[in-house]
Each structure stands twice: as C-alpha cells, then as structure tokens.
C-alpha positions in Angstrom: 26.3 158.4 31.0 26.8 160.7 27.6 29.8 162.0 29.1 31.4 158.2 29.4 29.8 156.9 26.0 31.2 159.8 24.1 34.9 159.6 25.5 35.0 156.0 24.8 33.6 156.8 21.0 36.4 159.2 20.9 39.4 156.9 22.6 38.2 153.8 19.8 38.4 156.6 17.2 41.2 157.9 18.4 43.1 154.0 18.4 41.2 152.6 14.8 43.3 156.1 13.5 46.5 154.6 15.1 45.9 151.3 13.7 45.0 152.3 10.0 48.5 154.6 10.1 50.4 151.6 10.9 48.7 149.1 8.7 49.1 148.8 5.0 46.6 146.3 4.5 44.3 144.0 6.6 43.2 140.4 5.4 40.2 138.9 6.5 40.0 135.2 6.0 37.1 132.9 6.9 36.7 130.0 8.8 38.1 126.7 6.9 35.6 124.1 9.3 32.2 125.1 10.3 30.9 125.7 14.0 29.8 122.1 15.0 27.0 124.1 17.0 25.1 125.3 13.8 22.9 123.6 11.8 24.1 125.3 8.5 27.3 125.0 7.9 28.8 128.1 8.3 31.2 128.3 4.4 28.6 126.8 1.7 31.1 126.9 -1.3 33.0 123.5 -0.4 35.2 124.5 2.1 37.2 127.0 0.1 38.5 129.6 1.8 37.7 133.1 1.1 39.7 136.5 1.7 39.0 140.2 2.0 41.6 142.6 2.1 41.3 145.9 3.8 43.1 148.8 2.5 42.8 151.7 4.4 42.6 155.0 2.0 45.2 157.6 2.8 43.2 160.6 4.4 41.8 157.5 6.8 44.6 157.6 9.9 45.0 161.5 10.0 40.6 162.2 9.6 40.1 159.1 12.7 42.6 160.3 15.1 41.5 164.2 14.6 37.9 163.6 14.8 38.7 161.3 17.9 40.6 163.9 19.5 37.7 166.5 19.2 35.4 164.2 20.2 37.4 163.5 23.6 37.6 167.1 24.0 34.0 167.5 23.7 33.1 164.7 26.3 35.4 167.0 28.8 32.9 169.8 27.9 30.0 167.6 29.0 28.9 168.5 32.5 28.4 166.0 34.9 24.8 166.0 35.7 23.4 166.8 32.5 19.4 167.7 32.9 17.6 165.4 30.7 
C-alpha cells in the first residue's frame, strides 16, 4: 500500500511540474449562478464574479518535477511486503 501511495504522490508531482512549466498563469473564476441544491447561495456579493490568478514562481516546474522524480525512485526502493 506505501509502495502504490508514494508512486502516485510522485507521478502527480511529477505532472503539477509539467503543468506549471507550460503555464504562465492560471485564472480561477467562480461560479456566476448558485447550486439550486444549497440553501445559501453559493456567491453572496450580488452575483459578481470573482477571479484568482495563479502565477507559478520560477523555481516551481524544475523543484516539482525533481522532487517527483526522487520520490518515484524511492517507491521502487520500497519492498513489497513491508513488515508493519
């Protein structure tokens, strides 16, 4: 089981590095209408619609994809039947 959990730790690491190389920015925008399930409505400020921008900083692609790559390693190094 911590063989499996830690390669796929690594492989997401390994792909959020890929994606913050090719990105320059994300933008996040929030939902316009609410969920007609909930009982609050899910933007309070009048329906206005709100942003976030994501700007990955430039040590961010290189650090991921490295520290994913040892981390995939490591899971190899994992034996099989680990004695808990």
């Amino acid at each position: 089981m911590w063989r499996a959990f830690f390669l796929a730790l690594g492989i997401f690491t390994v792909i959020l590095g890929a994606e913050c190389l090719v990105i320059d920015k994300a933008v996040l925008a929030a939902r316009k209408e609410p969920d007609p399930g909930l009982t609050v409505p899910f933007d309070l400020d009048g329906g206005a619609s709100r942003q976030r921008e994501i700007v990955p900083p430039e040590w961010a692609p290189w650090s991921l994809m490295s520290a994913g790559a040892v981390t995939i390693l490591y899971s190899f190094t994992i034996p099989k039947r680990v004695k808990e």
